[in-house]
One Martini backbone bead per residue (centre of mass of N, CA, C, O) as a GRO file, in nm:
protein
  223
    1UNK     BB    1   2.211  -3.337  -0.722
    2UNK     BB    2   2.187  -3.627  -0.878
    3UNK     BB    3   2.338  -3.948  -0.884
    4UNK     BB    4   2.305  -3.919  -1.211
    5UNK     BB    5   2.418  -3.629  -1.302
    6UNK     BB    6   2.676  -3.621  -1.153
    7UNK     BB    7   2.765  -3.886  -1.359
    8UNK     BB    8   2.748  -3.755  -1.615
    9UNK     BB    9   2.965  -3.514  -1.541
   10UNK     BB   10   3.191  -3.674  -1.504
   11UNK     BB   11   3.191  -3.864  -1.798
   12UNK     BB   12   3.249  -3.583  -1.912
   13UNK     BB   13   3.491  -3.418  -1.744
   14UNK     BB   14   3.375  -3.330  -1.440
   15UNK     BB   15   3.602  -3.314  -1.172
   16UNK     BB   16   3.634  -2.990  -1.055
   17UNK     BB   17   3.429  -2.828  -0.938
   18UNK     BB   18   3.224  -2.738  -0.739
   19UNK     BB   19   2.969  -2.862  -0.784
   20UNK     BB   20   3.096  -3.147  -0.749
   21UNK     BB   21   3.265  -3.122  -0.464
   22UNK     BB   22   2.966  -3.070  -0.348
   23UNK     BB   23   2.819  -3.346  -0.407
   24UNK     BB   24   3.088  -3.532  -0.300
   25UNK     BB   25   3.097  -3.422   0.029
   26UNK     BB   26   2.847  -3.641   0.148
   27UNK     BB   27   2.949  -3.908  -0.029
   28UNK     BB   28   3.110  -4.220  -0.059
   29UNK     BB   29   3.032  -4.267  -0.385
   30UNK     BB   30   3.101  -4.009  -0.512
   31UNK     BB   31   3.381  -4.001  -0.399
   32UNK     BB   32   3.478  -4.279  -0.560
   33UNK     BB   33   3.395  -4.199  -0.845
   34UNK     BB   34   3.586  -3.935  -0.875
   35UNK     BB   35   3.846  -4.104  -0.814
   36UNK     BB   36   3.840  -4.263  -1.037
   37UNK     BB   37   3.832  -4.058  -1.277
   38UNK     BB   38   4.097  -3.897  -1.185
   39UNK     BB   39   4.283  -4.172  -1.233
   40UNK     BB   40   4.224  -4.158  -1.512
   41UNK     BB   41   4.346  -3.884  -1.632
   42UNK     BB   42   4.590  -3.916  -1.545
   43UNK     BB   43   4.693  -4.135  -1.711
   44UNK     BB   44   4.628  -4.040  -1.966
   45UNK     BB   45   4.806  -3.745  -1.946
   46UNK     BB   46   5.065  -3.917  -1.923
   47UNK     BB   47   5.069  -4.085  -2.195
   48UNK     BB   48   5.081  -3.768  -2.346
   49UNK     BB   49   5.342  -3.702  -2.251
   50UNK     BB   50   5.626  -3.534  -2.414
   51UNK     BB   51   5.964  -3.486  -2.440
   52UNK     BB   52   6.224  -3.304  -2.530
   53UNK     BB   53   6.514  -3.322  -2.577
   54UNK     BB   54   6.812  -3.217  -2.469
   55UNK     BB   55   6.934  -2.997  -2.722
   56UNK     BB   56   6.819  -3.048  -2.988
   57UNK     BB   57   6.770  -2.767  -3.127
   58UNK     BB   58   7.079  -2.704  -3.121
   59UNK     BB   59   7.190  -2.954  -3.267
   60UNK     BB   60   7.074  -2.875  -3.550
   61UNK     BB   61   7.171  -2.622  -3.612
   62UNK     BB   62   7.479  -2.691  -3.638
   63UNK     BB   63   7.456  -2.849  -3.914
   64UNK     BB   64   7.589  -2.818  -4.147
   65UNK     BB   65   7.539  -2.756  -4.453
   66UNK     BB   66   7.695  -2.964  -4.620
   67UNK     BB   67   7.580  -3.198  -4.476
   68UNK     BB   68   7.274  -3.197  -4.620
   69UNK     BB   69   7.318  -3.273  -4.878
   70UNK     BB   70   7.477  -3.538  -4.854
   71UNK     BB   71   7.177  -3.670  -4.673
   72UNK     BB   72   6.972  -3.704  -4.891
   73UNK     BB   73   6.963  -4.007  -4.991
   74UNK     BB   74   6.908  -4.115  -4.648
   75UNK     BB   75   6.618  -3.959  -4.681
   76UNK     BB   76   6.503  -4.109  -4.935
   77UNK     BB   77   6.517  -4.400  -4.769
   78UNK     BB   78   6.358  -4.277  -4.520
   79UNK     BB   79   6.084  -4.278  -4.678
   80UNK     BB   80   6.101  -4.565  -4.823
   81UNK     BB   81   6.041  -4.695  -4.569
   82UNK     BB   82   5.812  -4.564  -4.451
   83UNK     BB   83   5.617  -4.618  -4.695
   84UNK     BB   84   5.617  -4.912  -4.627
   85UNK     BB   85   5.487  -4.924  -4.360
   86UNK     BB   86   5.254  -4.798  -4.386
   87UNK     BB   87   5.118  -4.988  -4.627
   88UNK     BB   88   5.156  -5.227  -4.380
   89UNK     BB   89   4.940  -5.066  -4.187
   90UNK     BB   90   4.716  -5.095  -4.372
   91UNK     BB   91   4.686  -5.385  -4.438
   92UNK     BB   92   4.688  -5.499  -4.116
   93UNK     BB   93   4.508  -5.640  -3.928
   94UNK     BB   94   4.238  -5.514  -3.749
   95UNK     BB   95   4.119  -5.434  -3.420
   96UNK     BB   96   3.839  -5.428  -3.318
   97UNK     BB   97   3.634  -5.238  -3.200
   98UNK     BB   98   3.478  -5.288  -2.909
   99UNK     BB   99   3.169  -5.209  -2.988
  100UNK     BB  100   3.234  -5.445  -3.215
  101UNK     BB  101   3.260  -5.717  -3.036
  102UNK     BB  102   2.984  -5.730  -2.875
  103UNK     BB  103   2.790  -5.697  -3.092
  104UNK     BB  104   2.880  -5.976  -3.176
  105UNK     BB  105   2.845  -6.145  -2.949
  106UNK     BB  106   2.540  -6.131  -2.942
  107UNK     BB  107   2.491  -6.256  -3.262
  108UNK     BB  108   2.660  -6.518  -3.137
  109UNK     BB  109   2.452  -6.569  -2.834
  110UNK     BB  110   2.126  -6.533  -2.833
  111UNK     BB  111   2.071  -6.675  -2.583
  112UNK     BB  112   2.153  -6.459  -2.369
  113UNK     BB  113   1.836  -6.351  -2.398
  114UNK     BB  114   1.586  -6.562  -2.379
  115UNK     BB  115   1.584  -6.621  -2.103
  116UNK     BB  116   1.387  -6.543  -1.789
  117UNK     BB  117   1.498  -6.727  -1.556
  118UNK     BB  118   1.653  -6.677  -1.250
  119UNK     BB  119   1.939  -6.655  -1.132
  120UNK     BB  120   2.102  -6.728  -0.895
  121UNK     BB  121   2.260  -6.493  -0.655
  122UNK     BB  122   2.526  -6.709  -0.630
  123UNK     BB  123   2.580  -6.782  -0.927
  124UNK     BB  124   2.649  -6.432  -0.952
  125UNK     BB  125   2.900  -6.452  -0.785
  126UNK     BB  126   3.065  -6.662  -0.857
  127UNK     BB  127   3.143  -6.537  -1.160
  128UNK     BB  128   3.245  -6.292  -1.060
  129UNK     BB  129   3.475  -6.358  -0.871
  130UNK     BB  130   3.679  -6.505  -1.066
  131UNK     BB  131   3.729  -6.173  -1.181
  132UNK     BB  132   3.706  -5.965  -0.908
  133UNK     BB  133   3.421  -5.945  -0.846
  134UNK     BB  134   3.122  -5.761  -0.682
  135UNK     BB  135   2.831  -5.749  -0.468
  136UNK     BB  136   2.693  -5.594  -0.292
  137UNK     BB  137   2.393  -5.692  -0.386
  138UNK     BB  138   2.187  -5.934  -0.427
  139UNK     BB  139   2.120  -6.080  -0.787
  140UNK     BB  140   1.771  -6.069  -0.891
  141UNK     BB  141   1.775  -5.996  -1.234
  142UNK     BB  142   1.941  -6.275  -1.337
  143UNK     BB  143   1.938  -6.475  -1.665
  144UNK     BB  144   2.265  -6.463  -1.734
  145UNK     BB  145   2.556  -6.651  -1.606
  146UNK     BB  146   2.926  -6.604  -1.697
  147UNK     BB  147   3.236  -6.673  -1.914
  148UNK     BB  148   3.384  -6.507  -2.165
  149UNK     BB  149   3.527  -6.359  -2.474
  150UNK     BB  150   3.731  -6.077  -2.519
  151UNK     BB  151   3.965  -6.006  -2.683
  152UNK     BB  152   4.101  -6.269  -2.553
  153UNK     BB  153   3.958  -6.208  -2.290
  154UNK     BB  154   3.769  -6.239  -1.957
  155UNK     BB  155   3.469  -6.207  -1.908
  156UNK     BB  156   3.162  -6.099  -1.781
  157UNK     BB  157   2.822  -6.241  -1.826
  158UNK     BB  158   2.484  -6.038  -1.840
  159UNK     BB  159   2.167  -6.082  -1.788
  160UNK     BB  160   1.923  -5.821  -1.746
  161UNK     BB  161   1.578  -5.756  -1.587
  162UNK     BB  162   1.336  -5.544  -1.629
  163UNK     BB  163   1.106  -5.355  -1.700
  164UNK     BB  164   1.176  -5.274  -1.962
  165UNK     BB  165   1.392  -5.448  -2.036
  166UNK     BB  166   1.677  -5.572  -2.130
  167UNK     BB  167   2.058  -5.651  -2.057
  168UNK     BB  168   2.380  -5.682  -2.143
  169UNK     BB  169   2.625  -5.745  -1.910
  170UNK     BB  170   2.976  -5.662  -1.863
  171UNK     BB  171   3.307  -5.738  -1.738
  172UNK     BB  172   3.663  -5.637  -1.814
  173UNK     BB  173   3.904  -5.658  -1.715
  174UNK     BB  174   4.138  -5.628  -1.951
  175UNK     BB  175   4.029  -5.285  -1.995
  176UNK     BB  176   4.184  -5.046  -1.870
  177UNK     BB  177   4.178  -4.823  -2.113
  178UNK     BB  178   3.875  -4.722  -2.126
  179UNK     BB  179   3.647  -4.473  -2.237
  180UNK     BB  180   3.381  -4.325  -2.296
  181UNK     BB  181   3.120  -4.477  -2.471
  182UNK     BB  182   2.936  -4.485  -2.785
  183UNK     BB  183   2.686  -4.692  -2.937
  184UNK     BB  184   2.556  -4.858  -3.258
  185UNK     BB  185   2.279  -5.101  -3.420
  186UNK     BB  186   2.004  -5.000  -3.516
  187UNK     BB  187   1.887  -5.150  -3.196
  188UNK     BB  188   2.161  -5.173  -3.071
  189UNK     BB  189   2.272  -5.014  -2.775
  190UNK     BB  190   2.580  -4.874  -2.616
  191UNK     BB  191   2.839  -4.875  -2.328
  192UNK     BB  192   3.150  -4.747  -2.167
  193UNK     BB  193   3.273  -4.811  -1.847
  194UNK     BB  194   3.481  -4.687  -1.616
  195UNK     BB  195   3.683  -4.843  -1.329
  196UNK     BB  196   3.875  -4.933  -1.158
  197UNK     BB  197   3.836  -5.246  -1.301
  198UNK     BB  198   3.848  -5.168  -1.570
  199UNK     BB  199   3.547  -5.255  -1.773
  200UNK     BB  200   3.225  -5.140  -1.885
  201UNK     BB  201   2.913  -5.302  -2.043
  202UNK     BB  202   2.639  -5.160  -2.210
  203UNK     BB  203   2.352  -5.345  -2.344
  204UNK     BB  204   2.012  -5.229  -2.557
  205UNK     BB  205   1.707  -5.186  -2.706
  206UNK     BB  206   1.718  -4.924  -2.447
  207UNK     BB  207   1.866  -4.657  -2.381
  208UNK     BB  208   1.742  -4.594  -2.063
  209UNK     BB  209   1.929  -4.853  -1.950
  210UNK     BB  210   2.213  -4.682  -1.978
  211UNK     BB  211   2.194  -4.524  -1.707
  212UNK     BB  212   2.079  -4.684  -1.526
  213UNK     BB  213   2.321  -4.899  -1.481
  214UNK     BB  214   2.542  -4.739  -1.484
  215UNK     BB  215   2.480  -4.691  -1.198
  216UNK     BB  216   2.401  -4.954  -1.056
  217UNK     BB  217   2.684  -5.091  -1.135
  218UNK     BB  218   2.890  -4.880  -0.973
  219UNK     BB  219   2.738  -4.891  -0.687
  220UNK     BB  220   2.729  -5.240  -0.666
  221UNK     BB  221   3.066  -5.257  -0.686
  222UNK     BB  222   3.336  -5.461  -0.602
  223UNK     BB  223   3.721  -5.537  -0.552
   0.00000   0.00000   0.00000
């Protein structure tokens, strides 16, 4: 399989197949891709796993019958706070899912739409480098690099231009557990991958650069 397909296959949570272990078998990028992949699983189902405490449900069972009617009142008023809990939590202000911060970020930035004449490959370098990343070879078709706020955190912020059209892509460390997401508005397509290090958002209003890039953006990219 080519190497489109194999990372389609890992994003998609085919990480242990032999079919997979066979494709990154003689390929130093395609291991390191699998390794970060099977690494961000490991930490999801780790915090996913809750243990009952040892001996609880036998401590239940002992719990005298008489003793269950006189507890009415005190569960009664522990519905009571919960049910306030509750609505204090459904009315408490939501943060907005990543997909549509970034949405929102294109929205209120147009500008880093706009330009198309090339940014040098070392300013292009500088600003990666300030939050932790680095790219294997010089981005001579970035027309737009900066450092912006995402959720309260700096973010690398990059429009890309292809031959296909444009693309802005984000790099942002403090996004450390976000799963593989696709959103879309309209006519604005975005795709969020993990890094070892956080994770990248790709928006363009070509879907096939979202494909095209997160190749070649994990590809591209060191730590």
């Amino acid at each position: 399989m080519d190497d489109l397909e194999f990372r389609r296959k890992v994003l998609s949570g085919d990480t242990g197949s032999p079919a997979i272990e066979q494709a990154a078998r003689h390929s130093n990028d395609r291991q390191r891709w699998l390794q970060q992949a099977r690494a961000l699983e490991a930490e999801l189902n780790t915090g996913l796993q809750h243990s009952t405490p040892a001996g609880l449900a036998q401590r239940l069972k002992q719990i005298p019958e008489q003793r269950r009617t006189a507890r009415w009142p005190l569960a009664a008023a522990a519905t009571l706070v919960l049910s306030v809990a509750l609505t204090s939590f459904l009315n408490w202000p939501q943060t907005p899912a990543l997909g549509d911060e970034l949405l929102q970020h294109i929205a209120d930035e147009p500008n880093t739409l706009y330009n198309r004449q090339p940014v040098s490959a070392s300013t292009v370098a500088l600003v990666a480098q300030r939050l932790g990343y680095r790219f294997s070879n010089p981005q001579t078709n970035i027309s737009y690099a900066g450092t912006c706020a995402v959720r309260g955190h700096l973010a690398v912020h990059l429009t890309v231009q292809t031959v296909q059209g444009s693309a802005s892509v984000f790099l942002m460390p403090s996004e450390t557990d976000q799963p593989v997401q696709h959103f879309s508005h309209h006519h604005l397509h975005g795709r969020i991958i993990p890094l070892a290090q956080g994770s990248a958002a790709i928006l363009s209003t070509d879907p096939a650069l979202l494909d095209q890039l997160a190749v070649s953006t994990v590809q591209q990219l060191r730590f």
